[in-house]
C-alpha positions as CSV (number, residue, x, y, z in Angstrom):
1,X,-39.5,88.6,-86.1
2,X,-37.7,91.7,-85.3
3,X,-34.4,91.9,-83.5
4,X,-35.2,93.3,-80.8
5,X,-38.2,90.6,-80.0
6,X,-35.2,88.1,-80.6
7,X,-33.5,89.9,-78.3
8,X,-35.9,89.6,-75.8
9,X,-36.6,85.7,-76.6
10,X,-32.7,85.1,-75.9
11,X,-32.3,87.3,-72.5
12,X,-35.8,85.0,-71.6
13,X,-34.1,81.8,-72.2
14,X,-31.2,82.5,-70.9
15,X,-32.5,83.5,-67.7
16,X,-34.6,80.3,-67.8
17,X,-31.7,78.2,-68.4
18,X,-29.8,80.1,-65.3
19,X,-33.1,79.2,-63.4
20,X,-33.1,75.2,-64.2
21,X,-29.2,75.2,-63.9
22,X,-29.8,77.0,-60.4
23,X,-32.6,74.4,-59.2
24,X,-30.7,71.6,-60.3
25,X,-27.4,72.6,-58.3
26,X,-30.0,73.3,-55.2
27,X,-31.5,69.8,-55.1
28,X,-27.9,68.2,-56.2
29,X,-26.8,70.2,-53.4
30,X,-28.9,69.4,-51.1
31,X,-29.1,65.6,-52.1
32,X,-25.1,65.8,-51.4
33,X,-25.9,67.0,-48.1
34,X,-28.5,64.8,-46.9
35,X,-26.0,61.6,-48.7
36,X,-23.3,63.2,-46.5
37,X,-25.5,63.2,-43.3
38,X,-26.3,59.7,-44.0
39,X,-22.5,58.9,-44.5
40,X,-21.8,60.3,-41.1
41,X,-24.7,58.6,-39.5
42,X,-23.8,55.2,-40.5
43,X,-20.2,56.1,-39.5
44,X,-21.2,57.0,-36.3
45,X,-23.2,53.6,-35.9
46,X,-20.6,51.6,-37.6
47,X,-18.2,53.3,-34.4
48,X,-20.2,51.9,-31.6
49,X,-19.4,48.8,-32.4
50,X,-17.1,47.1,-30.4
51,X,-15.2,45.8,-33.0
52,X,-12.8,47.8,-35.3
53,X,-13.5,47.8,-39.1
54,X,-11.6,48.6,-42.0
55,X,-14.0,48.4,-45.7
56,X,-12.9,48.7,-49.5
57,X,-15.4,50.4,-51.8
58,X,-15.6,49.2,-55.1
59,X,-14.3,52.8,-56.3
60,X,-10.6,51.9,-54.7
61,X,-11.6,54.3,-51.5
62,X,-10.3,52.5,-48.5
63,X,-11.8,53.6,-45.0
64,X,-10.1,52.4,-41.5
65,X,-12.4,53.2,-38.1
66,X,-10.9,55.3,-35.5
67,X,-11.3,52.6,-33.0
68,X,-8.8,50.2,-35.1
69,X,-6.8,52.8,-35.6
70,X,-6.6,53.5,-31.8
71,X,-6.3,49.6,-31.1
72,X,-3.3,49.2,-33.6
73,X,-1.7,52.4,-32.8
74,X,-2.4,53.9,-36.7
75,X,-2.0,57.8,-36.5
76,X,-2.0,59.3,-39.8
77,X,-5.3,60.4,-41.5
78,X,-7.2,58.2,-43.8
79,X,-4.7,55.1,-43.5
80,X,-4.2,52.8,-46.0
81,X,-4.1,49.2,-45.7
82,X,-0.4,48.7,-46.8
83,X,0.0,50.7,-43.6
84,X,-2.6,48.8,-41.0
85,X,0.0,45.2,-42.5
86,X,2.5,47.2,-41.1
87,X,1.2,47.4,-37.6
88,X,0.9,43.7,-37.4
89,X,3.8,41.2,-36.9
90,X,5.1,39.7,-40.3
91,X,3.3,36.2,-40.1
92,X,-0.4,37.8,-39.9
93,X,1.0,40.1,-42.6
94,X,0.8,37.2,-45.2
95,X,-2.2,35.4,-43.9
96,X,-4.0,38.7,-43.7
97,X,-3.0,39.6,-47.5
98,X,-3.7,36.5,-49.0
99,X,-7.4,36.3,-47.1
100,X,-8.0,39.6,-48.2
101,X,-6.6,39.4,-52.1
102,X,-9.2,36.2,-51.8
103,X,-12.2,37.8,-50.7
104,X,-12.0,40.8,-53.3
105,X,-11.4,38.2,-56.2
106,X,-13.4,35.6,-55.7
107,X,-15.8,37.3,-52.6
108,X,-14.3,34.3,-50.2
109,X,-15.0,35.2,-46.4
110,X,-12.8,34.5,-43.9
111,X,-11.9,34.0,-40.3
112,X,-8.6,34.0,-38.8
113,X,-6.5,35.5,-35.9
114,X,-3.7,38.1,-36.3
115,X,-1.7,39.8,-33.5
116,X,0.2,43.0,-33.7
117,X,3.5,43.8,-34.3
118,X,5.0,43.4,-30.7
119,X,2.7,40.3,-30.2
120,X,1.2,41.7,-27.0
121,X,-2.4,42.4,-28.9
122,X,-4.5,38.9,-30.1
123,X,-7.1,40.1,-33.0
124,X,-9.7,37.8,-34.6
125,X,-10.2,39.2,-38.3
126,X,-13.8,38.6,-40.2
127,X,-13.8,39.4,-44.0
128,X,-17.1,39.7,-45.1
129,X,-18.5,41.0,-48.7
130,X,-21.6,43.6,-48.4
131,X,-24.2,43.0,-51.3
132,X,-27.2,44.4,-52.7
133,X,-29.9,42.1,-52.8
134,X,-29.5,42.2,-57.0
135,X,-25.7,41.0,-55.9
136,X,-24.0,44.2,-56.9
137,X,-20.9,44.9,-54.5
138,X,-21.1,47.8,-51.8
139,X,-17.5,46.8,-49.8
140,X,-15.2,44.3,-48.7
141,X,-15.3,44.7,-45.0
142,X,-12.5,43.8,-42.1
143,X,-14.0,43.5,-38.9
144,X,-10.8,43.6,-36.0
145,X,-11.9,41.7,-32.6
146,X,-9.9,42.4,-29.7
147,X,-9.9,39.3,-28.2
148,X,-6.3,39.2,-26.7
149,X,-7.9,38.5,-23.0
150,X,-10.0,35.8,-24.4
151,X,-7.8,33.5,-26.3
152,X,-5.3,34.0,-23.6
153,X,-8.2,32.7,-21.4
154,X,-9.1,30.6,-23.7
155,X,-5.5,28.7,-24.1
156,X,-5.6,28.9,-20.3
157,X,-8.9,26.8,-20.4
158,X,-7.7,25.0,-23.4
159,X,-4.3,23.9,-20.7
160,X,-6.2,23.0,-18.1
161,X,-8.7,20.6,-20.4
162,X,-5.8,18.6,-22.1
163,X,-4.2,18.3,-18.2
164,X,-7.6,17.0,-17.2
165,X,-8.0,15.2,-20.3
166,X,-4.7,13.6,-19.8
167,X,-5.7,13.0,-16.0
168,X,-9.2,11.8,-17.1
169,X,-6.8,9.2,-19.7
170,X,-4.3,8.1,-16.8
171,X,-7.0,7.5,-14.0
172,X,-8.9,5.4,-16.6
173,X,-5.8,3.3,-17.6
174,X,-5.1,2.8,-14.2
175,X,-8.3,2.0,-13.0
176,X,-8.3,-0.4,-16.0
177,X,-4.9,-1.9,-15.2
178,X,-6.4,-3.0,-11.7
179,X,-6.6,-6.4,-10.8
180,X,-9.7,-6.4,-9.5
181,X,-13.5,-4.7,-10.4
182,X,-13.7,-1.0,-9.7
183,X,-17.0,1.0,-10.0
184,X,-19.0,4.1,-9.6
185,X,-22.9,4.4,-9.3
186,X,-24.8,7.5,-9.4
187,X,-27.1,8.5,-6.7
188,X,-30.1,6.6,-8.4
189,X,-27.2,3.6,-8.1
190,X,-27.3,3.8,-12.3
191,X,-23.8,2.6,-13.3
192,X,-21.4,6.1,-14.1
193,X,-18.1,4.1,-14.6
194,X,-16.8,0.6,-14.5
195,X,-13.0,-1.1,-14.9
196,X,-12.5,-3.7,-17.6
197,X,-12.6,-6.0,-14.8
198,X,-16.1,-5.3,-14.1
199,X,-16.9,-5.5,-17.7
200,X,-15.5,-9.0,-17.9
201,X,-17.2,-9.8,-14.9
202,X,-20.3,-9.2,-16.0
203,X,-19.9,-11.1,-18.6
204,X,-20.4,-7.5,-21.4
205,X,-19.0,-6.4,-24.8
206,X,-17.4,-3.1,-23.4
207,X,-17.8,-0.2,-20.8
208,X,-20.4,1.8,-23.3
209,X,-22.7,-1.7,-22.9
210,X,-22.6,-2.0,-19.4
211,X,-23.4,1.2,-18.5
212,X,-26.1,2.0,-21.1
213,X,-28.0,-1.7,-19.7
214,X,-26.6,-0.8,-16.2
215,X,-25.3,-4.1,-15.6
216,X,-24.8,-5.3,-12.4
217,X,-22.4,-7.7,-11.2
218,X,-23.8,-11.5,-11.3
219,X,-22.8,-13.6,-8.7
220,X,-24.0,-16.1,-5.4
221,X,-23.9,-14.4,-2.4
222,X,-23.3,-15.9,1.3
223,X,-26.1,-13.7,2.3
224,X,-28.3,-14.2,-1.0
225,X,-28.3,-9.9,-0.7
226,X,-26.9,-9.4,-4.7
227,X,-25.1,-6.6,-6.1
228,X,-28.1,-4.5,-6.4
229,X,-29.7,-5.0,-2.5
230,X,-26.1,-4.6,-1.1
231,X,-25.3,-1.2,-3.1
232,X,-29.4,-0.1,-2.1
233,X,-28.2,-1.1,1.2
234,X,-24.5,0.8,1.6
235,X,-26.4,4.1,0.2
236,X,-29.3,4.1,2.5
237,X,-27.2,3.2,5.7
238,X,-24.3,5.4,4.9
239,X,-22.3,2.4,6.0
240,X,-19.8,0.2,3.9
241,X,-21.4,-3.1,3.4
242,X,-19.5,-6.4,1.9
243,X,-20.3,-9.8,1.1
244,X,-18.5,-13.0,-0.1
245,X,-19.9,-14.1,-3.4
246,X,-18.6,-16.5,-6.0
247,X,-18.5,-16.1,-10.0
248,X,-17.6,-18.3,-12.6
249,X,-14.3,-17.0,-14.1
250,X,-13.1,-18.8,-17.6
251,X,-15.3,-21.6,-16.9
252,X,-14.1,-21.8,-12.8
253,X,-15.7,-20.3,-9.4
254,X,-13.8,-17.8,-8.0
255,X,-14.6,-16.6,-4.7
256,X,-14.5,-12.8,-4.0
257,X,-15.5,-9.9,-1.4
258,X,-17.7,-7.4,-3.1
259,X,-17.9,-3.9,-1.7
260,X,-20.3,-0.8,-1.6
261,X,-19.0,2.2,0.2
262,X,-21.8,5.3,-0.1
263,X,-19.8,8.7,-1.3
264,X,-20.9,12.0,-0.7
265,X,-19.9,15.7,-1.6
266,X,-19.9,18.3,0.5
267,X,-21.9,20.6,-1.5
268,X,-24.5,17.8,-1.4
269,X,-24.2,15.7,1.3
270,X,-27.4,14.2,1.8
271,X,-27.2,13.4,-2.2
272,X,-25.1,9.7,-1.5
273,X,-23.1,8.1,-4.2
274,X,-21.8,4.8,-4.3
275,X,-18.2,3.5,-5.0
276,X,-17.7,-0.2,-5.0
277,X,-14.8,-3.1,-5.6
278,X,-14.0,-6.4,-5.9
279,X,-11.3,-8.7,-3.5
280,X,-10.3,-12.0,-4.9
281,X,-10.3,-14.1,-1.5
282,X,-10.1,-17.8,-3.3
283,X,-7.0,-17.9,-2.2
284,X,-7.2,-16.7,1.0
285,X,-10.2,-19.0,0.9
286,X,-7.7,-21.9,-0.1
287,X,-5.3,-21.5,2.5
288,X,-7.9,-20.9,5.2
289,X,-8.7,-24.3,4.4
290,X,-5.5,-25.7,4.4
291,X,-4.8,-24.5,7.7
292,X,-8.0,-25.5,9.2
293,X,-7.4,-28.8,7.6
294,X,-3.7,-28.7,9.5
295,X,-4.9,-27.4,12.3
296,X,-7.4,-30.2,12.8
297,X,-4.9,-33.0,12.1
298,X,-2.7,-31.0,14.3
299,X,-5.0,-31.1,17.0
300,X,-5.5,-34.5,16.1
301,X,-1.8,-35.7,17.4
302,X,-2.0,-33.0,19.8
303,X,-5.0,-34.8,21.6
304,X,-2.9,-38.2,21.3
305,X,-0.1,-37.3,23.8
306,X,0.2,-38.1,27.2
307,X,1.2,-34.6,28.1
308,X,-1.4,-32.3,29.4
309,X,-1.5,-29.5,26.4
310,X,-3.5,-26.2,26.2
311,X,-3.6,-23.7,23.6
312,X,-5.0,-19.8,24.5
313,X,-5.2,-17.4,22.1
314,X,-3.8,-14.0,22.0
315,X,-6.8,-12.4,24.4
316,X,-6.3,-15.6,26.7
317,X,-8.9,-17.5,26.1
318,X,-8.8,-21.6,25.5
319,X,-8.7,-22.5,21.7
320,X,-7.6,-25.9,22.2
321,X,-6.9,-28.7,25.1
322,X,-6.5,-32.2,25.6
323,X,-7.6,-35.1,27.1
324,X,-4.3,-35.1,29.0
325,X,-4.8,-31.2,30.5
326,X,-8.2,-32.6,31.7
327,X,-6.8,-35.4,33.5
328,X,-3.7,-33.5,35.2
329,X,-5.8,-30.5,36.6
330,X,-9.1,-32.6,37.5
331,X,-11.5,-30.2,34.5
332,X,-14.0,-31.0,33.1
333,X,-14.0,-31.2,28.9
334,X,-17.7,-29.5,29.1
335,X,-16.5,-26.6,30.8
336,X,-13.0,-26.0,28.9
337,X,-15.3,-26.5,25.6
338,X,-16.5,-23.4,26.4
339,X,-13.4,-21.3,26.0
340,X,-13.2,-20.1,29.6
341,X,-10.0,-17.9,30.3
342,X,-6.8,-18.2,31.3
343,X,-7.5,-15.8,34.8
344,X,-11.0,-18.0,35.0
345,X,-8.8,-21.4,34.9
346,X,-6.7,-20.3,37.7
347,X,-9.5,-19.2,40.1
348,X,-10.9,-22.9,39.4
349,X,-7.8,-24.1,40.0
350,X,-7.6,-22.5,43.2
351,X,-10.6,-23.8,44.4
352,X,-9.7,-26.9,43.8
353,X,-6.3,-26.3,45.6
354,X,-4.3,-27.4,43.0
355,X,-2.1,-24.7,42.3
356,X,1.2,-24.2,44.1
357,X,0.8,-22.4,47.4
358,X,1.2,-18.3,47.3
359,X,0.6,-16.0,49.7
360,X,-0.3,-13.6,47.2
361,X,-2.7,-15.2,44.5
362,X,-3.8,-12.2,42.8
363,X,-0.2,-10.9,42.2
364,X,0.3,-14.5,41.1
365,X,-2.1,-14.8,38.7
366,X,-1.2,-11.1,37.2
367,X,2.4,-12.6,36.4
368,X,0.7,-15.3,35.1
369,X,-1.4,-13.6,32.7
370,X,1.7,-10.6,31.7
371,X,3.3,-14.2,29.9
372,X,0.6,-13.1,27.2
373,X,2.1,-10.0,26.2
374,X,6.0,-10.8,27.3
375,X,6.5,-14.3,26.6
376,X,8.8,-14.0,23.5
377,X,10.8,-17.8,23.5
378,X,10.2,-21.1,25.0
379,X,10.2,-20.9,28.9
380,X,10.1,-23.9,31.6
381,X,9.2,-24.2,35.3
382,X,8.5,-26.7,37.7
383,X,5.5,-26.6,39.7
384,X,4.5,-28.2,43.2
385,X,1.3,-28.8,43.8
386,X,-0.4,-29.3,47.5
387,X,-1.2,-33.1,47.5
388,X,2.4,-33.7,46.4
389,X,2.3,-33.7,42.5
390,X,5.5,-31.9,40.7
391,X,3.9,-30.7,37.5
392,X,7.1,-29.6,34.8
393,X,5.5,-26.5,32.9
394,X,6.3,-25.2,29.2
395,X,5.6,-22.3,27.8
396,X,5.8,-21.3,24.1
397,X,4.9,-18.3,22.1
398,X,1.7,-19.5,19.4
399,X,2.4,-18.6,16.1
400,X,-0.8,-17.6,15.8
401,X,-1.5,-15.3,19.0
402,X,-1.3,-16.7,22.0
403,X,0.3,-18.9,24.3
404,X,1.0,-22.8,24.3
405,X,1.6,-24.6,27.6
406,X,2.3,-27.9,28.3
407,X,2.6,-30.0,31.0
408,X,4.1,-33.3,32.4
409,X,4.0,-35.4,35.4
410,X,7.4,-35.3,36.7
411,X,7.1,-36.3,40.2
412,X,8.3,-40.0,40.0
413,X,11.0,-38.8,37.6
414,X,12.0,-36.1,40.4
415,X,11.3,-38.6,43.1
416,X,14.0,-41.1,41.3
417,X,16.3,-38.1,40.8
418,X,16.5,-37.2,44.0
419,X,17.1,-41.3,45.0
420,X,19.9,-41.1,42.5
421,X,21.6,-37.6,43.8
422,X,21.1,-39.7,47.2
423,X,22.7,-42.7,46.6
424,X,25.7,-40.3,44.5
425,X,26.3,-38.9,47.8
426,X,26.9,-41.6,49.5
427,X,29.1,-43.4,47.4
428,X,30.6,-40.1,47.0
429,X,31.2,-40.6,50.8
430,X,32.2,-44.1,51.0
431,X,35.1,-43.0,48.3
432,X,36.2,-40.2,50.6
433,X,36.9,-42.6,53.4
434,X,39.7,-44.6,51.6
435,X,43.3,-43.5,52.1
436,X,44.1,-44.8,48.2
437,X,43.0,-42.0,45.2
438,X,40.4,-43.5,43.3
439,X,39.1,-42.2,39.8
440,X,36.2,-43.5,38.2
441,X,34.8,-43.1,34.2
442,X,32.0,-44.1,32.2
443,X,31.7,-46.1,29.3
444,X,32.8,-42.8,27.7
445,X,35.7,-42.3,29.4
446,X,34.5,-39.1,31.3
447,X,35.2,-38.8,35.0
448,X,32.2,-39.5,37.0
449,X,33.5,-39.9,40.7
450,X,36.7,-39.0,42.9
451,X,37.9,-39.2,45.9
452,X,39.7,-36.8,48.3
453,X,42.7,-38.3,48.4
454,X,43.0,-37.9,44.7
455,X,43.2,-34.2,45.3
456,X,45.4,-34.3,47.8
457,X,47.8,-36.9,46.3
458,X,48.1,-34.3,42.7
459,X,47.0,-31.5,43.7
460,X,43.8,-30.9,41.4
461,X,40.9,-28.6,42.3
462,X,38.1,-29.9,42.6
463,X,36.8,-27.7,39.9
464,X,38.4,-29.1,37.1
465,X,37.5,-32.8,38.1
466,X,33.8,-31.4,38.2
467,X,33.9,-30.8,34.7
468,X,33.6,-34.7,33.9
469,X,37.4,-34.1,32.0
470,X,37.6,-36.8,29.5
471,X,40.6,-39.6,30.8
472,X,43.1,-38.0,28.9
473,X,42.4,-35.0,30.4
474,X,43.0,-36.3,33.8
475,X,46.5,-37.9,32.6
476,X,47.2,-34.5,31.1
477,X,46.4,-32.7,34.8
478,X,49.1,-35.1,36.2
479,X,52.1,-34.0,34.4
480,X,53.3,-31.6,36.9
481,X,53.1,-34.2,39.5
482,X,55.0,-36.9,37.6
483,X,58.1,-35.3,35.9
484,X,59.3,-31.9,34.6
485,X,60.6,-33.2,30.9
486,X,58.2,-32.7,28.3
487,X,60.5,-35.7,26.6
488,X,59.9,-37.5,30.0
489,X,56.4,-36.9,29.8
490,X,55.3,-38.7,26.1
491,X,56.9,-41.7,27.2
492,X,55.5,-41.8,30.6
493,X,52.5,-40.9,29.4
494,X,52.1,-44.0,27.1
495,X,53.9,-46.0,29.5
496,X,50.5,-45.0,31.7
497,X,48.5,-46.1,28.5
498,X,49.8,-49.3,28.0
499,X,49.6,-50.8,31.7
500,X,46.0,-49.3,31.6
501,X,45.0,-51.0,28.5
502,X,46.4,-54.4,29.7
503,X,44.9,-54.2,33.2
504,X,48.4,-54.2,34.6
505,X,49.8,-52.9,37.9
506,X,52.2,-49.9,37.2
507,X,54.8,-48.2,39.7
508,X,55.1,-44.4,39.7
509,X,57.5,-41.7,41.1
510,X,55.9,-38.6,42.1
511,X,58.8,-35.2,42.1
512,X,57.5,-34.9,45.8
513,X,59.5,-38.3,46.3
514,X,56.5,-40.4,47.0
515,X,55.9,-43.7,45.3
516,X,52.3,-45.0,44.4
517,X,51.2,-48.2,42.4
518,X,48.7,-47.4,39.9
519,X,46.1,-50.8,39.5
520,X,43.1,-50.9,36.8
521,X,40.0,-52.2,37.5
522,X,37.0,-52.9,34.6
523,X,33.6,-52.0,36.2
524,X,30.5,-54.0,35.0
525,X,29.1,-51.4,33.2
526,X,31.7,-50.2,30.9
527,X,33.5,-47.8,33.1
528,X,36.7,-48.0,35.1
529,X,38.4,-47.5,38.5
530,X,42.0,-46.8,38.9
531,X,43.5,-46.4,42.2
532,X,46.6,-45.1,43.1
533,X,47.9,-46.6,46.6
């Protein structure tokens, strides 16, 4: 081959060589250009998402978004992640590093919360490894939540469920700590809640039981209605509803008031709930007994005495009598047996013209009936009747409500009173007529009678002798008239003493010059009479 043809073979070669080398740097080119599109396409999809991102490629290229660079304030170009730890505060700093040294050595993912350096931005950080499906490693990817509203709603909601969890704990130990049942039924009257109470009541192993066989309480009613009929009952009426019922408590009855009381909210008001409790009442039950039981014996004794006794209670209406009452006010026991009132006694009464005479009855028998509501201790009167009986009237406050009267013929006592007061005057009289001064005392040695002449002789008001002075007393009053010597006085005094003792006649001076003779004389009944002539 000639030169000139190798010539020509060389200039061909080489301008196919330039020819491949150009069509290969088209297509590599163009394949750049297209990977480059595709590069800013998923960039541009990876941006709309709300979260920020920050990925490591396996070549050492880090890439941070621009929305986490906006979020955490990063402005240089192309940030690195020493400088995205340095926009966070110190703590999520180390957490952050160590989750991240993690997931590129051993591909660990992870989930925590980081907040920025001034603490006023809450992030949630995911670390997740992008794969091929052969397992070969595309990036180690950040994805940065903004979730600083949430979790600060979040530990808002988070405050308010551990104050209603600790409310929810206190209600239920204090419903617990009752000393009686406490429940709640649900509209179909399933059981929703019961106190350990209940649960002992009803004879369980624990709340979960009860309500899961909703138990209702067993026990005997008064009315035979049951726990289930009277909480159907209390829903359906709207009403509260109660009965007495007894259950056997460690091996004893016990008597108790059950309750239903229907519950509503507004938002459904026609939906009615039921809330319900226990009252232990055997006590109440026990003393109700025990006064019934006193009050009969009471009665009992009451009914016994001669005195005419009536018992109203606090509206004025009979609640007891006895025979006595019958007999003094001419009643009969079949019509006072059925409770008639204190106004309605008084207008029979009337009839019968056996109250005391008053012009005005019915402003009587209002006074009468304001002793109800006034009377506050014990009060007495007397009362005269028309055919000549003198009724003595007390009235007492009932402990109970009410009023308690009694009353008692008096008009022999009255009518021997009056013979006495008589017969008083007279021998006061008879005294008055003798010129000598006369004293007389009882067995007790108080003055009972004088005469005139007494006061005239020493001087004494009659106000001080009415004051029944013991002897003594009397001796004491004559000092003035007898000497002016306290020294005088002690012996004259027992000089007095003496001669009265021995029933011995005994001169005296009086200062106004007079003489008198003092003489004893023992009455029949214990007393005595001195005179003084």
């Amino acid at each position: 081959m000639t030169s000139a043809n190798i010539q020509i073979l060389l200039s061909v070669l080489e301008i196919f060589c330039f020819l491949l080398i150009l069509g290969v740097y088209t297509r590599t080119r163009k394949q750049r250009k297209r990977l480059r599109a595709e590069r800013e396409k998923l960039t541009e999809i990876l941006s709309t998402s709300p979260c920020g991102y920050f990925y490591f490629l396996p070549n050492g290229v880090q890439i941070c978004s621009r929305r986490l660079a906006v979020l955490l304030g990063i402005y240089e170009n192309n940030p690195s992640f020493e400088i995205l730890l340095k926009k966070i505060s110190a703590e999520s700093q180390i957490a952050l590093k160590e989750a991240v040294f993690q997931l590129s050595s051993t591909g660990k993912e992870f989930v925590l919360t980081v907040s920025n350096a001034s603490g006023s931005l809450r992030l949630n950080v995911q670390g997740i490894r992008a794969s091929t499906l052969e397992g070969k490693v595309l990036a180690d990817v950040l994805w940065f939540g903004d979730e600083t509203d949430l979790l600060a709603q979040n530990e808002i909601y988070s405050d308010e469920l551990k104050t209603y969890r600790l409310r929810d704990e206190l209600f239920q130990r204090a419903l617990d700590g009752l000393p009686f049942a406490f429940w709640l039924r649900n509209q179909d009257l399933s059981l929703a809640y019961c106190n350990k109470i209940y649960v002992k009541l009803a004879k369980v192993k624990d709340e979960a039981e009860a309500l899961k066989k909703n138990v209702y309480l067993p026990y005997e009613g008064e009315n035979k209605m049951g726990a289930k009929l009277l909480a159907m009952t209390a829903k359906t009426s709207g009403e509260e509803k109660s009965e007495k019922g007894s259950f056997i408590v460690d091996k004893k009855s016990k008597l108790m008031q059950i309750y239903e009381l229907p519950m509503t909210f507004k938002e459904k008001e026609m939906e009615r709930f039921t809330v319900g409790f226990t009252r232990d009442i055997q006590n109440e039950e026990n003393l109700k007994e025990s006064l019934d039981s006193y009050l009969k014996a009471q009665y009992q004794v009451l009914g016994a005495l001669s005195s005419g006794i009536v018992i109203f209670d606090a509206n004025a209406y009979v609640q007891f009598f006895n025979k006595a009452f019958c007999e003094l006010w001419k009643l009969s026991e079949e019509w006072l047996v059925r409770a008639p009132s204190y106004a309605g006694i008084l207008e029979k009464l009337r009839e019968k013209r056996l109250l005391p005479e008053e012009g005005n009855f019915l402003k009587f028998k209002h006074k009468e009936l304001e002793n109800f509501s006034t009377l506050s201790s014990l009060q007495e009167d007397i009362m005269y009747l028309p055919d000549g009986h003198i009724y003595k009237r007390t009235m007492t406050p009932y402990p109970l409500g009410g009023v308690v009267m009694t009353f008692d013929d008096v008009s022999d006592k009255i009518s021997l009173e009056r013979l006495y007061n008589t017969q008083l005057a007279n021998q006061q009289s008879i005294l008055n007529q003798f010129s000598q001064a006369l004293l007389v005392f009882n067995e007790e040695g108080r003055l009972k009678l004088w005469n005139s002449a007494y006061e005239t002789l020493f001087n004494t008001t009659a106000d001080f002798l009415k004051t029944e002075p013991l002897l003594i007393d009397v001796l004491q009053s004559q000092k003035s008239m007898l000497c002016s010597s306290d020294d005088i006085w002690d012996l004259l005094s027992q000089k007095i003493l003496n001669a009265l003792e021995e029933d011995s006649l005994l001169d005296l001076n009086l200062i106004s010059d007079k003489k008198v003779c003092l003489k004893t004389f023992r009455l029949p009944d214990g007393g005595l009479l001195l005179r003084y002539e």
